[in-house]
N, C-alpha and C positions, 0 to 999 in steps of 0.2 A: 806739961805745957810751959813755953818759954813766958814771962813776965818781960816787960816792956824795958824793964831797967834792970833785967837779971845780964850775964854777961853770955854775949853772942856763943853759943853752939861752935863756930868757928874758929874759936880759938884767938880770936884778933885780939880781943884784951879791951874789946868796947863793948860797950852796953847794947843789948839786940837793939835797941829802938834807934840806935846811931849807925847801925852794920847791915843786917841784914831782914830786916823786919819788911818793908817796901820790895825788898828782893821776894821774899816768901807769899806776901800777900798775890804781888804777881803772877808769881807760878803758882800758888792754889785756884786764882782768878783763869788764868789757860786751862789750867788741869782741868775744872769746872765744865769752860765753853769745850775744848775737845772730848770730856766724857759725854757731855750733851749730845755732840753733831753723834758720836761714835754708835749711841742709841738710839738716833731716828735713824741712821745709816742702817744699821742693823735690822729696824725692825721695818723697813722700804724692801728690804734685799730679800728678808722673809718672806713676805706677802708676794713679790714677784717670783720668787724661788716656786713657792707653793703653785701658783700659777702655772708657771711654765710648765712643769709637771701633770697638767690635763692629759687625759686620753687623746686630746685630738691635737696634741705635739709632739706624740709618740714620735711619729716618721721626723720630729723634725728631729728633733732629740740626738735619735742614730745618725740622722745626715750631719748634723753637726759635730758628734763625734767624728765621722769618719774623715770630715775636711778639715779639721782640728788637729788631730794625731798623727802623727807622722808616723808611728811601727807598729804593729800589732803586738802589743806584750805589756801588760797590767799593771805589772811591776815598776817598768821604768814612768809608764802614764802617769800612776797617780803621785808622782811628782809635781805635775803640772794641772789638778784639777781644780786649785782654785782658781787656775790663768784661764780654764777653759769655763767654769759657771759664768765669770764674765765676759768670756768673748759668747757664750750661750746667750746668755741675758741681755746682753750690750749690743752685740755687734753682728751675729747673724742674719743672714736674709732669711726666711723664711720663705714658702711657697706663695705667699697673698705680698710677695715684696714690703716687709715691715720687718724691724725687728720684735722680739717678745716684749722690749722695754715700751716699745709705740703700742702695740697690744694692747697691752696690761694697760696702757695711759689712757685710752682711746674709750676701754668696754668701763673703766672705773674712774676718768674724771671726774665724776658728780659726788663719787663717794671720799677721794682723795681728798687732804690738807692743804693749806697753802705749803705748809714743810712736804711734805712729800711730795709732792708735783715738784717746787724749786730742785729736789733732789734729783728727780728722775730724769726732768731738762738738763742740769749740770752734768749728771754723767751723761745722755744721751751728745753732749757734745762735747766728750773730752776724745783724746788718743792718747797713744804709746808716742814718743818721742825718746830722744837722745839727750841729758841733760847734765851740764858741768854746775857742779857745785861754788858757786861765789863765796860765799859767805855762811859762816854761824853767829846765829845773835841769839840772846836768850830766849826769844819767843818767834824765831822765823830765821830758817834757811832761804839766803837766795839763790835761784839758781839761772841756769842760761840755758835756752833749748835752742841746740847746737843745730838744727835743723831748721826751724823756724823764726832763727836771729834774733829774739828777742828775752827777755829775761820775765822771770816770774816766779814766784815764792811758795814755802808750804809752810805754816805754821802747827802742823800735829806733836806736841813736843814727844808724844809717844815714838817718834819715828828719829828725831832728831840728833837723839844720843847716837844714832847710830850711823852719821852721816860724816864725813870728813871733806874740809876745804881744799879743792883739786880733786874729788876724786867723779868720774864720768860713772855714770847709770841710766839703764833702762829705768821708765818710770811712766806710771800713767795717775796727772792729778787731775782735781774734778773740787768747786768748790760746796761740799758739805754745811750746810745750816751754816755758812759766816768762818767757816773752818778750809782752809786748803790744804788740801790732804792728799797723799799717795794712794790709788787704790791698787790692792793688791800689792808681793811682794815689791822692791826694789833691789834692782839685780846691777853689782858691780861692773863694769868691763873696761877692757885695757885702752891705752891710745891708739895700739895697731887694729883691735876689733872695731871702736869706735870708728875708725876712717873708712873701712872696708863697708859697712852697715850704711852709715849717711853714702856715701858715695855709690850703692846699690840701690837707696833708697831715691837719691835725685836721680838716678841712672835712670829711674823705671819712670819715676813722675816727667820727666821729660816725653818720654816717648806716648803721654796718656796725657799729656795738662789740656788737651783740648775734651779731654772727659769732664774734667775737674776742672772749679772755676777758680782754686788754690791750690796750695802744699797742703794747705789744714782741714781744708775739705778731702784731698786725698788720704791724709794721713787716720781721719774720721770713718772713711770707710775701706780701707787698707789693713784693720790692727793683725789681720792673721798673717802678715807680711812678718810685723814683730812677733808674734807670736813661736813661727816657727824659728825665726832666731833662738827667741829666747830659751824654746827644749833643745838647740844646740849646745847651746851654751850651757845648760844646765847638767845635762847629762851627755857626756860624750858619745858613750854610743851610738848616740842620734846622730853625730858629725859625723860616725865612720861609716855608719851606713848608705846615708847619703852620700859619703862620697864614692864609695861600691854602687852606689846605682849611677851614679855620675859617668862612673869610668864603664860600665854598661851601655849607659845610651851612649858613650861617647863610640864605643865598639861596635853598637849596633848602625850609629848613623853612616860612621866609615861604610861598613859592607854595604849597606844601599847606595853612598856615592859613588863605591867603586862599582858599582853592579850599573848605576843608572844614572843620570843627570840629574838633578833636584827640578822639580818643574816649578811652572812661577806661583803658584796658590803656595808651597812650600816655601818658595823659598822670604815670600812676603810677611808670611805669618811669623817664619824665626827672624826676619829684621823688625815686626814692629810689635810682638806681644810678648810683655813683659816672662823673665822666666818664668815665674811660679805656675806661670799659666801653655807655656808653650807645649810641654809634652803630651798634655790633656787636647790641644787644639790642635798638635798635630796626627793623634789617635783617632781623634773625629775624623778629620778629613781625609785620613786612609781609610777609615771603614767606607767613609761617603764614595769617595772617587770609585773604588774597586767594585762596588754594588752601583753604580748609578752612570747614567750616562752623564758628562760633565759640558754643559755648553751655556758661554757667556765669557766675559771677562773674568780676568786673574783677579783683579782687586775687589771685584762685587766679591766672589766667591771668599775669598782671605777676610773681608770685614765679615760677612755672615758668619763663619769659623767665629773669629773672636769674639763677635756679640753673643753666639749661644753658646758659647765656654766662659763668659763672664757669667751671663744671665743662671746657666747651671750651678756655676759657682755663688750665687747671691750677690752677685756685686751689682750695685744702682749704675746704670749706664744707658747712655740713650743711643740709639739707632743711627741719630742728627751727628751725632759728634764723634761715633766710629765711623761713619761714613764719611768725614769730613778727613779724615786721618787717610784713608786709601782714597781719596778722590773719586771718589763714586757719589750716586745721589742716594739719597733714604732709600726711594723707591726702591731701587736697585738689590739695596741690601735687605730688603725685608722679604722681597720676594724670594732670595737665593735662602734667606734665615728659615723661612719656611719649609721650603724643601726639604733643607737639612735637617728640622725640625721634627718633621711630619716623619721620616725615615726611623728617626732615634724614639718615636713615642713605639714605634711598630714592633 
């Protein structure tokens, strides 16, 4: 142990209590609060883990894998299975529309802490965003979230060594017992990835902001948006395949257009839902058309489409505000949702 008036560790040639003595106490004092947050974090994520794992989340479990993963192959997966416990735990819809984290809050608020409740509210309302690095200071990076224009910091020095000023990343923070912290990895990417990302990402929130009453609200229940970016980027294979399936459906749309005219429920749905979701919404609406008699408006029929391709997919969406988007009335859209409904439970 250094003595107060022994000579600094650093070599400066001053005595610790004149050099680096108030630097250390410092960062023993962080070290401290972030081992703290890192252990209720840890032991929140337990208890929900354990949770979510009931028999009767079995089906959700698998549904969540299946909209999570992008390939079938093990190998390349469990790359990304810490991205995927949290968008499990965080971010999924479920069949009762909640996620497991509202769950778990809901059956065991009497039992929970004030720390663990503050935790489970903080992440329940964090997201994945785009973030440029400002600043390093000894106990807090600033950063700037390049999507929602505003700046904001993380203090975990655990994470900090390993962050450079200018350098752009995926990232999702969430403020832990008094600690702003990164959850899960933080993934590098370039300035040409970064512009292609944000400008996909306001591409789609434009065509959806009358869903959503923000970006942030978007961005809250959107994360598998980042998601599959981020097993792009992670592992390329993933970018080759997708784009083989790309140049696929690009092959197969051609031969329909040259075969037939695009009719208007088609051609509504590829102008106003978002990609991740259009090849799912327009599979529906080919099984529907071809087995069903079709009568009513184009736009009733394309909002019902999108509402039961959201609602299958878990996303919170209301009836009111995809209806508002094709100019049709709720009514309208509920009855046709039905239908289409009623055929796909058969």
């Amino acid at each position: 142990m250094v003595g107060r008036n022994d000579l600094c560790p650093c070599n400066s040639g001053k005595k610790y209590k004149k050099c680096c003595l108030n630097k250390d106490k410092k960062n023993s004092m962080l070290k401290q609060k972030a081992d703290f947050s890192q252990k209720h974090d840890i032991s929140v994520t337990q208890k929900l883990y354990a949770y979510s794992r009931k028999d009767k989340f079995y089906d959700e479990y698998m549904n969540a894998q299946h909209k999570f993963y992008i390939v079938d192959d093990k190998e390349i997966n469990s790359k990304f299975n810490s991205f995927f416990n949290t968008y499990y735990l965080q971010d999924y819809i479920t069949n009762e529309n909640k996620t497991i984290a509202i769950s778990f809050f809901e059956e065991n608020k009497n039992k929970l802490n004030v720390i663990e409740k503050n935790i489970l509210k903080s992440k329940l309302k964090s997201y994945i965003t785009i973030y440029k690095i400002l600043n390093i200071e000894e106990d807090k990076a600033v950063l700037k979230d390049l999507i929602l224009d505003k700046e904001t910091y993380v203090e975990d020095i655990n994470v900090l060594k390993d962050l450079k000023v200018g350098e752009v990343v995926i990232g999702r923070t969430a403020n832990i017992v008094e600690v702003n912290k990164f959850i899960d990895t933080v993934l590098s990417i370039s300035e040409k990835i970064k512009d292609v990302i944000i400008a996909d990402i306001k591409n789609i929130y434009e065509k959806n902001k009358d869903v959503y009453k923000s970006m942030e609200t978007f961005l809250i229940y959107n994360t598998n948006i980042f998601y599959k970016y981020i097993q792009q980027l992670i592992d390329p294979k993933i970018g080759e395949y997708l784009k083989e399936k790309n140049i696929e459906k690009q092959s197969d749309t051609k031969k329909i257009n040259d075969s037939q005219e695009e009719c208007g429920v088609e051609k509504l749905i590829t102008e106003n839902i978002e990609d991740a979701y259009k090849e799912v919404a327009l599979t529906i609406w080919e099984e529907y058309k071809n087995n069903n008699e079709v009568k009513g408006t184009e736009n009733g029929w394309a909002s019902a489409v999108e509402y039961h391709t959201k609602k299958e997919d878990g996303i919170n969406v209301t009836q009111s505000a995809i209806a508002k988007k094709y100019k049709v009335s709720p009514s309208t859209l509920g009855k046709r949702y039905k239908e289409i409904k009623l055929i796909h439970q058969i």
